[in-house]
VMD Tcl script that draws the C-alpha trace (Angstrom):
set ca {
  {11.68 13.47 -11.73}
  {10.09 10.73 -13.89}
  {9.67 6.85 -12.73}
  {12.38 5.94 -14.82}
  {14.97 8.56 -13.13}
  {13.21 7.89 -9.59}
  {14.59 4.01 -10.18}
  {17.15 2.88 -8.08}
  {19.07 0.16 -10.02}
  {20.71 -1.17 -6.73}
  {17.46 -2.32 -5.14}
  {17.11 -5.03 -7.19}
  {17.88 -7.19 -10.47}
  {14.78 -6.39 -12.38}
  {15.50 -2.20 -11.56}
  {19.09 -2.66 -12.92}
  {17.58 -3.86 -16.07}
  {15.56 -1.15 -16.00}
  {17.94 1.37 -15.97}
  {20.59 0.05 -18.30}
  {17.87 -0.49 -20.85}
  {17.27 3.61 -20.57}
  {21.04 3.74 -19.63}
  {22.28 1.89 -23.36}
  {19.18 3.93 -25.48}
  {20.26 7.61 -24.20}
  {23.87 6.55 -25.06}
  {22.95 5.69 -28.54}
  {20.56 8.85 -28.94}
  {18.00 6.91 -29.64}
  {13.74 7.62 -28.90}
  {12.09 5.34 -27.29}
  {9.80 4.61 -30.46}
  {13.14 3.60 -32.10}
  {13.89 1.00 -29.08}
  {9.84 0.51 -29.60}
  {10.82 -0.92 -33.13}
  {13.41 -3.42 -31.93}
  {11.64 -4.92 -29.26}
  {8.23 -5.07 -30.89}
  {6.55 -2.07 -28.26}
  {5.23 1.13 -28.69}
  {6.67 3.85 -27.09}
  {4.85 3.78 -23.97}
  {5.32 0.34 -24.03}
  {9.32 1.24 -23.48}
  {8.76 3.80 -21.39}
  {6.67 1.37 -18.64}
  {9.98 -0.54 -19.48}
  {12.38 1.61 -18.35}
  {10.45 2.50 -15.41}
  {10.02 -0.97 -14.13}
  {6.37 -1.32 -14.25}
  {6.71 -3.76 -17.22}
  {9.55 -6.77 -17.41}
  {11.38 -7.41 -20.61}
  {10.90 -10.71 -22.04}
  {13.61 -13.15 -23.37}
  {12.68 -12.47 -26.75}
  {12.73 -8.63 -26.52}
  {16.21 -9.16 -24.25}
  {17.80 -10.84 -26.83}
  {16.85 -8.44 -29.68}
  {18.11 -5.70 -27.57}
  {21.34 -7.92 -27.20}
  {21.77 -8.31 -30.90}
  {20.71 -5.21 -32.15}
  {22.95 -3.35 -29.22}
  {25.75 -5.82 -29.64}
  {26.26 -6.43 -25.42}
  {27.49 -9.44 -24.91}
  {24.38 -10.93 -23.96}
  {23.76 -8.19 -20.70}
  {19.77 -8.71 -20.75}
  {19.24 -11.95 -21.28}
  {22.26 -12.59 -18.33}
  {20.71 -9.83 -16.35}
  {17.04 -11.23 -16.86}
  {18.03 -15.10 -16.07}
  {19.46 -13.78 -13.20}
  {16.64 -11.48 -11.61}
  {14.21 -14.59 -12.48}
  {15.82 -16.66 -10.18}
  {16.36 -13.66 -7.52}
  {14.13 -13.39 -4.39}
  {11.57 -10.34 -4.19}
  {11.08 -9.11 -0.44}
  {8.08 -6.89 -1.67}
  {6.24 -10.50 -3.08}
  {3.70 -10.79 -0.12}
  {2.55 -7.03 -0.99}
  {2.65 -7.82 -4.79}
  {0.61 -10.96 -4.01}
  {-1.69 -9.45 -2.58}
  {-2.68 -6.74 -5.04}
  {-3.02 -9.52 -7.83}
  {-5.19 -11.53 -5.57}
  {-7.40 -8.71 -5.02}
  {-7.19 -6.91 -8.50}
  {-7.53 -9.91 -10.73}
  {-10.52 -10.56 -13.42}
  {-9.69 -14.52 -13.10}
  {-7.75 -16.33 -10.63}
  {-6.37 -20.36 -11.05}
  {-5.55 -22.01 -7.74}
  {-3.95 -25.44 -7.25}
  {-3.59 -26.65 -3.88}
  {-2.29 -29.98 -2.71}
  {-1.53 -29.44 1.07}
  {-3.93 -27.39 2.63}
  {-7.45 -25.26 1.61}
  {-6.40 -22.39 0.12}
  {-7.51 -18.59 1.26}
  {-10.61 -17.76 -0.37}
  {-12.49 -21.08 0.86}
  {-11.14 -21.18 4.59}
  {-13.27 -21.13 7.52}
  {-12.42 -18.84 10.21}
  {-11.62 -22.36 12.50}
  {-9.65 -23.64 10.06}
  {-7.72 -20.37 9.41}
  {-7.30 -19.91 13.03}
  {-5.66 -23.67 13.19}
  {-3.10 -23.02 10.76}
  {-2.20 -19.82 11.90}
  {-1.99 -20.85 15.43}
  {0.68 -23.12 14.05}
  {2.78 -20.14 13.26}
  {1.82 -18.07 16.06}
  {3.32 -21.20 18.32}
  {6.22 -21.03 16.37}
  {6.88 -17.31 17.27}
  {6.13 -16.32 13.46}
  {3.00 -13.98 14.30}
  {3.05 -12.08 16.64}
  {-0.45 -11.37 16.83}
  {-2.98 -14.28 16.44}
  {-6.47 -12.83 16.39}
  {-4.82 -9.98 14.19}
  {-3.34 -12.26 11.76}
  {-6.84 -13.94 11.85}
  {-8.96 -10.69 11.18}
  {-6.43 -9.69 8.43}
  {-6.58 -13.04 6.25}
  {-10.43 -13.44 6.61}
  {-10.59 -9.20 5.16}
  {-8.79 -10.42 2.37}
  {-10.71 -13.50 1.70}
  {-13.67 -11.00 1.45}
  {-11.74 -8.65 -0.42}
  {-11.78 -12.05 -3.22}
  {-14.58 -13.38 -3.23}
  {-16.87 -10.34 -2.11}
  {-15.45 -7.56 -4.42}
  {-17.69 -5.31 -5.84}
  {-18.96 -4.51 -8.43}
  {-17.84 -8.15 -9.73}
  {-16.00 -10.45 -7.91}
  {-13.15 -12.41 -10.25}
  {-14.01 -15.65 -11.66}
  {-11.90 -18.82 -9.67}
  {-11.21 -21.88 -11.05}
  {-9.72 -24.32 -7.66}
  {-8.20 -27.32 -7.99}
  {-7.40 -29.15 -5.02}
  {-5.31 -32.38 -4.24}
  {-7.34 -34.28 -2.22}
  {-4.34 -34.92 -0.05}
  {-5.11 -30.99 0.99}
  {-8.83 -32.06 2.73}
  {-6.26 -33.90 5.19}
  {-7.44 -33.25 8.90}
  {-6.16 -29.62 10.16}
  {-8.36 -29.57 12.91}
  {-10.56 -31.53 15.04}
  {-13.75 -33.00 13.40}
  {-16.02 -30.47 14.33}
  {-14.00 -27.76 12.15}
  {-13.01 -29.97 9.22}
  {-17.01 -31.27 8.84}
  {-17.58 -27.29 8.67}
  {-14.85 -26.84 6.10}
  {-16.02 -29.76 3.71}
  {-19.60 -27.85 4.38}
  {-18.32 -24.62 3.26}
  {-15.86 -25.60 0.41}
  {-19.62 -26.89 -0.92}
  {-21.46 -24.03 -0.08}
  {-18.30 -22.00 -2.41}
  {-18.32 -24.77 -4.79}
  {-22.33 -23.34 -5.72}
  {-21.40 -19.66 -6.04}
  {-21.35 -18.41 -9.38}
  {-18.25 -17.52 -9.95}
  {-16.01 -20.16 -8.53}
  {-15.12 -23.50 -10.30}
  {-14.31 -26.40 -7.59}
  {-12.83 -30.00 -8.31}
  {-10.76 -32.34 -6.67}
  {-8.05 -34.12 -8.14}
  {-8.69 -37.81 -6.41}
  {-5.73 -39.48 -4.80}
  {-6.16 -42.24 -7.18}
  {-4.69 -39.76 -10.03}
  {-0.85 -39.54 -8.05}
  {1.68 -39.08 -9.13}
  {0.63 -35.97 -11.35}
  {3.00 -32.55 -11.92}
  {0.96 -30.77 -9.07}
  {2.58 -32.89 -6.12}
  {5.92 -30.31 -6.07}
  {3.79 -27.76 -5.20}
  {0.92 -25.09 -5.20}
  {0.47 -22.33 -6.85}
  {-1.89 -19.16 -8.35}
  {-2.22 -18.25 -11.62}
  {-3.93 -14.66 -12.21}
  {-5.26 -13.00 -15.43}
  {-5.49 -9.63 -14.85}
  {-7.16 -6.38 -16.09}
  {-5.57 -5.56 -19.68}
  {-5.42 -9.51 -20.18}
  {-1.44 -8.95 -18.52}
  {-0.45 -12.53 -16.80}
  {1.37 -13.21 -13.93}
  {1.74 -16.18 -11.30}
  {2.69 -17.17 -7.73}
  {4.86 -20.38 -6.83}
  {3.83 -21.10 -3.10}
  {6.29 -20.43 -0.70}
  {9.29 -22.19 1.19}
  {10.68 -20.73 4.08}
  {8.44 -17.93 3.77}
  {10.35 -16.92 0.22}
  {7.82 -17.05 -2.71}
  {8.37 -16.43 -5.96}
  {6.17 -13.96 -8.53}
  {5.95 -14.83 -12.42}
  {5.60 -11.86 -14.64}
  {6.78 -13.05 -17.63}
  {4.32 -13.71 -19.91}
  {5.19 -16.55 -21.68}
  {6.20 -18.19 -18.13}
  {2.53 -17.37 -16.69}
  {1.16 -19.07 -19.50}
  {3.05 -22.19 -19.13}
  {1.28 -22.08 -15.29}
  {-1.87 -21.58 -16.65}
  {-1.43 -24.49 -18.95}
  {-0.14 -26.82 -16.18}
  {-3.11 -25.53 -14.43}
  {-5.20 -27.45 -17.10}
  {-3.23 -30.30 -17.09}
  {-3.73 -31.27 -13.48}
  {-7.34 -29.75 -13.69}
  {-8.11 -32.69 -16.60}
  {-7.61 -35.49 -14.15}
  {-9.76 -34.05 -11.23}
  {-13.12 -35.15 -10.76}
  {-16.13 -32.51 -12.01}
  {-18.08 -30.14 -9.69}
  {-20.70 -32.75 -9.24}
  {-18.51 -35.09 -8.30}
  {-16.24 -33.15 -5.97}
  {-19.71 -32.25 -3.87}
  {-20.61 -35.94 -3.52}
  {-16.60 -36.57 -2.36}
  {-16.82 -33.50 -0.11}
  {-20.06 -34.81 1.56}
  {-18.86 -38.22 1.94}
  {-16.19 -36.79 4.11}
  {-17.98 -34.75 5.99}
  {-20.56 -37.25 6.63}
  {-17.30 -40.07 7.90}
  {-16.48 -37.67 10.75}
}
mol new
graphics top color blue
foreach p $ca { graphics top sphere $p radius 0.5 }
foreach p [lrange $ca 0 end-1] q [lrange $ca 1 end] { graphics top cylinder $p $q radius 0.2 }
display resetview
């Protein structure tokens, strides 16, 4: 059996568009280069559709609406599945994190994963290991420090990172001892070649990062996609182009009122140097 019949349209929103978008072209004995030339795709571009590897887009659900006359059944269905919850995000996350060519990180309550020391790590963590969320603390440790090698250490090139970080997120999360080695290794990150570091000063609030952090990825094939940070441990993955761009582009617009690299170093040393 192909993808496309393997798809089970009950497991979630984005499979049942999936399969009614096969579903509606078989019923109208159509080819998929025909359904190629409505929604502006090639072939294989419909078949990755109908197999749920790529997302339909407003624009091509609403030609597919018109052209089909449906009612409106893929834009509802894709407004819908947008604002559904993915239990498979943490997985999906972590792929992207791992697979992409660039990465855009804003941060405004804590460091985030590819600069934390394994102190710091093991601070926040503990928090949820208190609260009877992990089970396993050192495991939990070992795992998130793997994947923060799996970032910045990937071979043959590791992706290029562009952080921006509230400075509300240097806030203490540990004693000084651990947070004077954190400001000392978000410096010693800040120098690697691949990674862009700034700090948006507190001076700079209120600015449209305070609601909340989030990654932005490019990935191989120049495909988009983003991550909204999570509430309740429920996070929420952008594949929609035109929606990951719109993160990218807030991206820049909190990243123009951060101070540059230079700068960020002397702010970082000043703090460590006040413990």
């Amino acid at each position: 059996m192909t993808a496309a019949e393997n798809l089970d349209p009950d497991e979630s929103l984005w499979n049942a568009i999936a399969f009614h978008l096969r579903y509606e072209r078989q019923k109208r004995g159509m080819s998929q280069t025909e359904v190629g030339h409505i929604i502006g795709v090639n072939k294989h571009g419909v078949s990755n559709a109908e197999a749920g590897r790529n997302k339909l887009t407003r624009i091509q659900a609403d030609r597919l609406d018109k052209a089909w006359d449906t009612g409106g059944l893929f834009l509802r269905l894709r407004r819908f599945a947008r604002l559904s919850h993915n239990p498979d995000w943490p997985a999906l996350v972590d792929r992207y994190q791992r697979g992409s060519d660039q990465l855009k990180i804003f941060y405004n309550s804590f460091v985030p994963l590819p600069f934390q020391t394994e102190d710091y790590a093991r601070g926040l963590l503990s928090v949820g290991h208190g609260a009877g969320l992990i089970d396993d603390l050192d495991a939990a440790l070992a795992r998130r420090m793997s994947h923060q090698a799996a970032i910045l250490e990937r071979r043959p090139e590791p992706p290029l990172i562009w952080a921006v970080l509230d400075e509300a997120a240097l806030r203490p999360m540990g004693d000084p001892a651990v947070m004077k080695a954190q400001f000392h290794h978000l410096i010693e990150c800040s120098r690697l070649p691949q990674v862009s570091l700034r700090v948006v000063p507190l001076t700079a609030a209120p600015h449209i990062g305070i609601d909340g952090w989030f990654w932005f990825f490019e990935l191989p094939g120049r495909r988009l996609a983003a991550f909204a940070g999570t509430t309740l441990d429920v996070g929420r993955v952008i594949d929609d182009q035109a929606e990951a761009v719109s993160v990218a582009i807030r991206f820049d617009r909190i990243a123009a009122q951060a101070l540059n690299e230079d700068q960020t170093r002397d702010l970082l040393m000043r703090m460590a140097e006040d413990l």
